[in-house]
C-alpha positions as CSV (number, residue, x, y, z in Angstrom):
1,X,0.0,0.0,0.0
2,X,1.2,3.6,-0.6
3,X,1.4,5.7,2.0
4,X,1.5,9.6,2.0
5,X,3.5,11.3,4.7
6,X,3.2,15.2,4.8
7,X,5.7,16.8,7.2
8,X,5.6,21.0,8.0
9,X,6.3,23.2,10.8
10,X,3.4,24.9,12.4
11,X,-0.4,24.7,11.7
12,X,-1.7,22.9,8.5
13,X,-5.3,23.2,7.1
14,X,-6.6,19.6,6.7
15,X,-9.5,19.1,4.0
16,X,-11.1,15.7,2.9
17,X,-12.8,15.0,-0.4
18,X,-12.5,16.9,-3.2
19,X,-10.6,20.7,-3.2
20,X,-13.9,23.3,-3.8
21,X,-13.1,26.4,-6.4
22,X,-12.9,29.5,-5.0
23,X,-15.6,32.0,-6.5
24,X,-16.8,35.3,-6.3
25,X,-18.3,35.8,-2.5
26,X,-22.4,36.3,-2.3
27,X,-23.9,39.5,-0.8
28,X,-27.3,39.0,0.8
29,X,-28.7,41.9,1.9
30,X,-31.5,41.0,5.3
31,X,-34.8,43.6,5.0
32,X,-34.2,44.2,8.8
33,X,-36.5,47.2,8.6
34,X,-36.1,50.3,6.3
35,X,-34.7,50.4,3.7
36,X,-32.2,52.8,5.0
37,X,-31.1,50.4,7.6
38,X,-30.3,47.4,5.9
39,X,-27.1,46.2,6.5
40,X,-25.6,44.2,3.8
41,X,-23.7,40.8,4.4
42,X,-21.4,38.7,2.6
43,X,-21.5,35.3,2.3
44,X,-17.9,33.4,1.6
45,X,-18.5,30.9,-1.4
46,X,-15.5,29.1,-0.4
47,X,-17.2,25.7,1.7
48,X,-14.8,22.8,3.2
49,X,-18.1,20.6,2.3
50,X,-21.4,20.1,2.1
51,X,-21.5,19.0,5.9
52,X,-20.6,22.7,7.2
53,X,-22.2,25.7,7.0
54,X,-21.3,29.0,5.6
55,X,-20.7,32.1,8.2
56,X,-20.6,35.6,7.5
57,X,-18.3,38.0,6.9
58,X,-17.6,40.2,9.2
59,X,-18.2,37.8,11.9
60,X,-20.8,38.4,15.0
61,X,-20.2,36.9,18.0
62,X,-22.7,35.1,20.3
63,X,-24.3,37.2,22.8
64,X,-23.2,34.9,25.5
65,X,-19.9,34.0,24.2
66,X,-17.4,31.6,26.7
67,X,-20.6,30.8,29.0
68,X,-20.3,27.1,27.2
69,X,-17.5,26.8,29.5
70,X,-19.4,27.1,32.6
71,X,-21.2,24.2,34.0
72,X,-19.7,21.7,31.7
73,X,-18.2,19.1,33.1
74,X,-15.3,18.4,30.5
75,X,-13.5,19.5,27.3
76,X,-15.2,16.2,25.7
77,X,-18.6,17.7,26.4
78,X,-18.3,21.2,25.1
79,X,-17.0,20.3,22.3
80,X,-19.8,17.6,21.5
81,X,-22.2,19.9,23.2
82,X,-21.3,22.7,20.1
83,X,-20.8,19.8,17.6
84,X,-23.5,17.9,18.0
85,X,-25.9,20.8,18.3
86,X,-24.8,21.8,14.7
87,X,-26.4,18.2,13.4
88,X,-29.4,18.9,15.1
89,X,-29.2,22.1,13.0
90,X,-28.7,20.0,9.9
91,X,-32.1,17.4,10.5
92,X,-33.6,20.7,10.0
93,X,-31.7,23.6,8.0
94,X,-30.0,22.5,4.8
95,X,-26.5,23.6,4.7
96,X,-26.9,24.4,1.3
97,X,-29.8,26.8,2.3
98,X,-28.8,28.6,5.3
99,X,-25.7,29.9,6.3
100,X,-24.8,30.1,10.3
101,X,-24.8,32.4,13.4
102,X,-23.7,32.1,16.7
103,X,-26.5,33.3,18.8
104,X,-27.9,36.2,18.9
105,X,-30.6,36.3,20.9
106,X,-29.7,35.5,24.5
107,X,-27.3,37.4,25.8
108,X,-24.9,35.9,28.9
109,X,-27.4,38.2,31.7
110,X,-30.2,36.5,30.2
111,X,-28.6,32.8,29.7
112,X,-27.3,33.1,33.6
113,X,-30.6,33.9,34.8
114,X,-32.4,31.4,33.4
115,X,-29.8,28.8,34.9
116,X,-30.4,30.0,38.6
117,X,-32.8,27.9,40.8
118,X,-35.9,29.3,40.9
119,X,-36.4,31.1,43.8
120,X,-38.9,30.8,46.8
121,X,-41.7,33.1,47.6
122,X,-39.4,33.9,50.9
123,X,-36.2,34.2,48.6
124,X,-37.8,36.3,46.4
125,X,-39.2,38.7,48.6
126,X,-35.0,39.1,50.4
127,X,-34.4,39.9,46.5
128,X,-37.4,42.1,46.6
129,X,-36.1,44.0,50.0
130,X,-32.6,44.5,48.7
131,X,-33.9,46.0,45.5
132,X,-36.4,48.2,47.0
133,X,-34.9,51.3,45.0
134,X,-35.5,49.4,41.8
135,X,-38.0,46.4,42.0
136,X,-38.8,46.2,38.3
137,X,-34.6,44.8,38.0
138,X,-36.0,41.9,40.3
139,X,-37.2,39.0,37.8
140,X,-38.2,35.2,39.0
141,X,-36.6,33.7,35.7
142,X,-34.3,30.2,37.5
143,X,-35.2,27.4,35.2
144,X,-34.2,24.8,38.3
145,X,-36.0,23.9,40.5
146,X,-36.6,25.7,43.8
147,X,-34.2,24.8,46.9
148,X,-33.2,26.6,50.3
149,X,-32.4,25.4,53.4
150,X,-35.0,23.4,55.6
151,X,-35.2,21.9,58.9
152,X,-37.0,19.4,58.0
153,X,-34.7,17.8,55.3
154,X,-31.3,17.1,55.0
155,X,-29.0,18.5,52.6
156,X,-28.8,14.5,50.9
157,X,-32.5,14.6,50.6
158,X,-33.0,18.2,49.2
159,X,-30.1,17.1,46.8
160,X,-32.4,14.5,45.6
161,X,-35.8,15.7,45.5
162,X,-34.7,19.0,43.9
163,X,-31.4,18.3,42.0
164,X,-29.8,20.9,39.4
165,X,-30.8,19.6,36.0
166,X,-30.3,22.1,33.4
167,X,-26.7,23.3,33.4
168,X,-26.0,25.8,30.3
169,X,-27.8,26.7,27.3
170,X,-26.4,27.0,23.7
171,X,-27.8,28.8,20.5
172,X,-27.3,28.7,17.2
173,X,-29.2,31.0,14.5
174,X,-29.7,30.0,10.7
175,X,-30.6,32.7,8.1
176,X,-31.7,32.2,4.6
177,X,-28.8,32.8,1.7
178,X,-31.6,33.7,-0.8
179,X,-33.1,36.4,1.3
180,X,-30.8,37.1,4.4
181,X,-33.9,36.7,6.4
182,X,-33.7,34.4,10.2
183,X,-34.7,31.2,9.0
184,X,-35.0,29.4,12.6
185,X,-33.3,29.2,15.8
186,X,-31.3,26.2,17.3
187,X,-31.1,26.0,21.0
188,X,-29.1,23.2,22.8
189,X,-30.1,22.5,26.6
190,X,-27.0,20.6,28.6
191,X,-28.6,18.2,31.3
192,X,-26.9,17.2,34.0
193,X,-27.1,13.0,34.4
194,X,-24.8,14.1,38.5
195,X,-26.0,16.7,40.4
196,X,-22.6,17.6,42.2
197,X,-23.1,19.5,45.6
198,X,-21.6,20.6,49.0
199,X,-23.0,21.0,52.5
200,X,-25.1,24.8,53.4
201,X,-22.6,25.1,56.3
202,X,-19.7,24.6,54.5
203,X,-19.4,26.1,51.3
204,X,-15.5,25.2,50.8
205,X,-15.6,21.6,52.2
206,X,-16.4,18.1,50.0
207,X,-18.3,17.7,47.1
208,X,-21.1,15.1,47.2
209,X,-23.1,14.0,44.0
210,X,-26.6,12.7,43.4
211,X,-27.2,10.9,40.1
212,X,-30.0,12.1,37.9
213,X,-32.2,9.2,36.0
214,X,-32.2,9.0,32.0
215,X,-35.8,9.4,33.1
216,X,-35.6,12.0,34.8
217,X,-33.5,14.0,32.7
218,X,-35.9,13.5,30.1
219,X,-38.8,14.6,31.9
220,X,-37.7,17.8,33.6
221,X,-35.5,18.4,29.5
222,X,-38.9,18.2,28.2
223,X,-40.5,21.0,30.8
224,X,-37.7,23.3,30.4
225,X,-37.6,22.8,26.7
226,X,-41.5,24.3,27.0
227,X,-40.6,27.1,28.9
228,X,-37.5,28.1,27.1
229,X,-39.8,28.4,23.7
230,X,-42.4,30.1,25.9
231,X,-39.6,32.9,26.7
232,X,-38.2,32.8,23.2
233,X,-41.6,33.8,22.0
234,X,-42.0,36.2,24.7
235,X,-38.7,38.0,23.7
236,X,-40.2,39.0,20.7
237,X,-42.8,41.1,21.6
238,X,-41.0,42.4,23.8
239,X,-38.1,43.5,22.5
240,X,-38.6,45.6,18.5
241,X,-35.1,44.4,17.5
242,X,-35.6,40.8,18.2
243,X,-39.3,40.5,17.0
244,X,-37.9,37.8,13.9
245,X,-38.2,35.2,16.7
246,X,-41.8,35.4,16.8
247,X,-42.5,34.0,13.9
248,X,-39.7,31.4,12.9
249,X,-39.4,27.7,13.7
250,X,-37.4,27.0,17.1
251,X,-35.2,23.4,17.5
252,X,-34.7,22.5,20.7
253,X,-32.3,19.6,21.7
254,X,-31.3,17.9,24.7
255,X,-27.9,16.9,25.8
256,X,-27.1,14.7,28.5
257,X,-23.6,15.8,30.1
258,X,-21.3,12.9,31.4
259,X,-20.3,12.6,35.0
260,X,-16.8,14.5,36.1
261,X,-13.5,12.7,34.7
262,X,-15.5,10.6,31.8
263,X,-13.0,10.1,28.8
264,X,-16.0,10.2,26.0
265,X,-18.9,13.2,25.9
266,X,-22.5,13.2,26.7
267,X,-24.6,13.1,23.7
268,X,-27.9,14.5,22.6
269,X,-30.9,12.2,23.0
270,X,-34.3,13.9,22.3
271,X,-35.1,17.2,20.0
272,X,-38.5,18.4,19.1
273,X,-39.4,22.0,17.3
274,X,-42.1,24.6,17.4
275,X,-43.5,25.8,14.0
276,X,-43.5,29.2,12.6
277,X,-45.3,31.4,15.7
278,X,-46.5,28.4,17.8
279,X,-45.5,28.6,21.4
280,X,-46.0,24.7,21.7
281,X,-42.8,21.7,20.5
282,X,-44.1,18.7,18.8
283,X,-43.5,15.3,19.3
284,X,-39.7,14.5,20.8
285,X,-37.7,12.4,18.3
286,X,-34.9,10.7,19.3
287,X,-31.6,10.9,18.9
288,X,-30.0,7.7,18.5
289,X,-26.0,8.4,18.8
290,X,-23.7,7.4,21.2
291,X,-20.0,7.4,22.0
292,X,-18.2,4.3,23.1
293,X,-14.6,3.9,25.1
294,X,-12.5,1.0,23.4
295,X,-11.2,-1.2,24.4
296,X,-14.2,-2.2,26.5
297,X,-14.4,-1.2,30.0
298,X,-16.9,-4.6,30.3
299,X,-18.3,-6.4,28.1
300,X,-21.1,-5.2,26.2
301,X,-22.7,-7.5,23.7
302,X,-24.4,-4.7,21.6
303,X,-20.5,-3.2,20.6
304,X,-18.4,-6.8,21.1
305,X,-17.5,-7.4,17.8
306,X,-15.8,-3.6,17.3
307,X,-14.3,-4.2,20.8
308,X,-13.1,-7.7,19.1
309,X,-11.6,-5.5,15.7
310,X,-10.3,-3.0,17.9
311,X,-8.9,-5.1,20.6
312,X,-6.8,-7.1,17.9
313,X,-5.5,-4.0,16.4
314,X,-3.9,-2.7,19.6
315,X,-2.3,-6.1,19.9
316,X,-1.2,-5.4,16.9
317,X,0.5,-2.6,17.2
318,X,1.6,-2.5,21.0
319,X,3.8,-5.6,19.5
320,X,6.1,-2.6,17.2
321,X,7.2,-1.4,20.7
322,X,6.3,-4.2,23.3
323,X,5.2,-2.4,26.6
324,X,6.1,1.2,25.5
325,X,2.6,2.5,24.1
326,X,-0.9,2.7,25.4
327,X,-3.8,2.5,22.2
328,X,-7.4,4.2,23.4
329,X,-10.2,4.4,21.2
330,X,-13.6,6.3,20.9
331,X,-16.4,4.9,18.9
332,X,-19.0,7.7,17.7
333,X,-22.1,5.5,17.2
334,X,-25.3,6.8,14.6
335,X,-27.9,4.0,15.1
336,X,-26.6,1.2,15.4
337,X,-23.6,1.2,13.3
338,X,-19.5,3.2,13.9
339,X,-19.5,5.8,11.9
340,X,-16.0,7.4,13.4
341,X,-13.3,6.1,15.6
342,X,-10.6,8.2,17.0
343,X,-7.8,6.3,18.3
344,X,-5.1,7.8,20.6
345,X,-1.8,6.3,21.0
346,X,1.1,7.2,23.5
347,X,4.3,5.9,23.1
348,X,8.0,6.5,24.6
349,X,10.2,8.7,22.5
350,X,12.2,7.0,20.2
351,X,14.8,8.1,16.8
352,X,12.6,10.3,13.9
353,X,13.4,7.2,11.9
354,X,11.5,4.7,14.5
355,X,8.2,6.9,14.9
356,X,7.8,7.2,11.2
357,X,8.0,3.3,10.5
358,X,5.8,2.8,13.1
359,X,3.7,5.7,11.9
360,X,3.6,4.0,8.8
361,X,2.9,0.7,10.7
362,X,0.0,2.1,12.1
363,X,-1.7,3.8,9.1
364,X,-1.5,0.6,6.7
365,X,-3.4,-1.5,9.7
366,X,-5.9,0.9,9.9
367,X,-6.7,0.7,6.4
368,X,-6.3,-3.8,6.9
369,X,-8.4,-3.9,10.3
370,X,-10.9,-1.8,10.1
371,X,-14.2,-1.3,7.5
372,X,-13.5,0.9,4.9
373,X,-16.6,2.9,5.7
374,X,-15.4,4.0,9.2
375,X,-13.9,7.1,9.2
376,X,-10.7,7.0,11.4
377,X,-8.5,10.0,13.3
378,X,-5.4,8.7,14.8
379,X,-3.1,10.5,17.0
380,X,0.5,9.2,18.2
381,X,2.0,11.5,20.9
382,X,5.2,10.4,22.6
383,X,6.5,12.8,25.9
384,X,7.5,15.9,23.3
385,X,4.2,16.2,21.8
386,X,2.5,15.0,19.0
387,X,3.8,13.2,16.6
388,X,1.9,12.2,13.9
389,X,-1.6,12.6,12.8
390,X,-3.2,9.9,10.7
391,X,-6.7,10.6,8.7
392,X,-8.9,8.0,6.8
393,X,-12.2,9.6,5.4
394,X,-14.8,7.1,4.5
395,X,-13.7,4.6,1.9
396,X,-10.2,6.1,1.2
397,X,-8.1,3.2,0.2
398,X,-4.5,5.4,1.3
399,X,-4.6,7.5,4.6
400,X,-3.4,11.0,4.9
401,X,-0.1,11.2,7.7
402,X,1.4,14.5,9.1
403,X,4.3,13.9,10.7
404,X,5.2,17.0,13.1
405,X,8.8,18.2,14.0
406,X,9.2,18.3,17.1
């Protein structure tokens, strides 16, 4: 087999499939208002594929930009949390239709208020008290449920009856590249599947956790959802400049967070929208993906025979440098079937000359062991770094390789 081996200093740009022309850039011009006030945008023809959607030039930020950070329990999950919110947006709005905004509707004031606890009628009237000068500032918006401190339950049972569930909010906005015009709204709720938690009385001391039910994630997912397109509506006629969201169809997806110090993300697992102007979501559909550690931390009958494939390929390639490298997979599941599989791999550091055989080792079993549908990521890092970077798209017959200079 031939193998291509690409070797640069710094950052390289990495595109699969076939290179896209570059052509003259679209202007779409939104009808905002006025005529006067119509602010022209333009559109970048230039598209790494049909999976991705265009973004506009200049760039506008999302109103609550860096709050994805809060609240999330890992890297894994923010990044899926973005990611996988972005299919959701696909099911729905054509890449080849809309082009993409971050959101631009909830700012982070609103987004952190709506992730409070609601309060109690005795909270709210402290709030009340210590606004007196300015009551209309004081608004009851907590999505979570209510919670203070009770004599007549413990901390452990208030953690359980009345748990944190919804822990950030993510939106994404889709306009129309015929017309400019908001097209529909994309809005990602992370639940949490541990509520993590520490005693009234001491603030600074251990964490406890409570763990949520699938269940019950997806019933108090589903009221939120509810109220969250309630609100959106709401905003609207409230607010002149937003009043596009009164009309268009609203997504909204639920994401169930993994626990602290999982190694694969959460995934979404229910999404339902609301038609143009309705205030109510219709039926939930499902959202059948998973994500999969390999090799298996027990058996599982429903993934053995990729645990089987995967397990023979680390055997495999552990042998090149017996006891010196440590081979960790993660399966990204769409039904029932892999679709990708990243595969990282530590070893000691050895001579250039060593780590690009074994580079080259470990790209021509990729291509033996695995199906040629899967598409595969593989990254070899030794104590200086990365070293190599190994990309199969679906059916590719040769990998691409990057090996980096350390």
């Amino acid at each position: 087999m031939k193998k291509w081996i690409a070797s640069t200093v710094g950052v390289s740009i990495l595109l699969g499939g076939c290179i896209p022309s570059f052509q003259k850039d679209d202007k779409v011009t939104p009808e905002n208002g006025p005529e006067d006030e119509s602010q022209t945008v333009i559109i970048p023809d230039f598209q790494i594929s049909d999976e991705y959607y265009k973004t506009p030039v200049p760039f506008e930020a999302s109103l609550s930009r860096g709050m994805v950070v809060q609240n999330i329990d890992s890297n894994y999950d923010i990044a899926e949390f973005e990611n996988g919110l972005l299919r959701i947006a696909k099911r729905e709005f054509s890449t080849g239709d809309y082009y993409f905004k971050e959101g631009q509707f909830l700012d982070s004031e609103t987004v952190s208020s709506w992730l409070k606890r609601e309060w109690t009628d005795d909270q709210l009237k402290e709030q009340l008290e210590d606004d007196e000068d300015d009551i209309t500032t004081v608004e009851n918006l907590g999505l979570n449920p209510k919670d203070s401190p009770s004599d007549d339950l413990t901390r452990e049972e208030r953690a359980k009856n009345s748990p944190e569930y919804l822990a950030q909010i993510l939106e994404h906005n889709l306009y129309g590249e015929e017309d400019g015009q908001l097209g529909g709204v994309v809005i990602g709720l992370a639940m949490n599947s541990v509520y993590y938690y520490r005693d009234d009385d001491d603030p600074f001391g251990p964490r406890y956790k409570e763990e949520i039910s699938q269940g019950k994630i997806e019933e108090e997912g589903q009221k939120i959802a509810q109220e969250v397109i309630k609100r959106l509506r709401e905003i609207s006629a409230s607010s002149p400049d937003k009043k596009e969201l009164a009309e268009v169809p609203i997504t909204i997806a639920l994401f169930k967070q993994e626990p602290e110090g999982s190694v694969i993300p959460g995934t979404f697992f229910y999404y339902a929208s609301a038609n143009e102007g309705e205030n109510t979501l219709s039926d939930w559909t499902p959202v059948k993906e998973d994500y999969v550690l390999f090799p298996l931390p027990k058996a599982d009958e429903k993934f053995l025979d990729d645990d089987t494939t995967f397990k023979n390929f680390k055997q495999d390639i552990e042998s090149y440098f017996p006891k010196d490298n440590n081979v960790i997979g993660r399966g990204f599941y769409q039904g029932d079937k892999m679709s990708k599989l990243k595969i990282d791999i530590s070893i000691q550091f050895y001579g250039k000359a060593e780590i690009i055989g074994y580079t080259q080792y470990v790209a021509g079993k990729i291509i033996d062991d695995f199906p040629s549908s899967l598409d595969i990521e593989v990254n070899i890092t030794s104590g200086n770094g990365q070293e190599a970077l190994i990309l199969k798209e679906p059916d590719d017959t040769e990998p691409w390789i990057h090996m980096f200079n350390n």
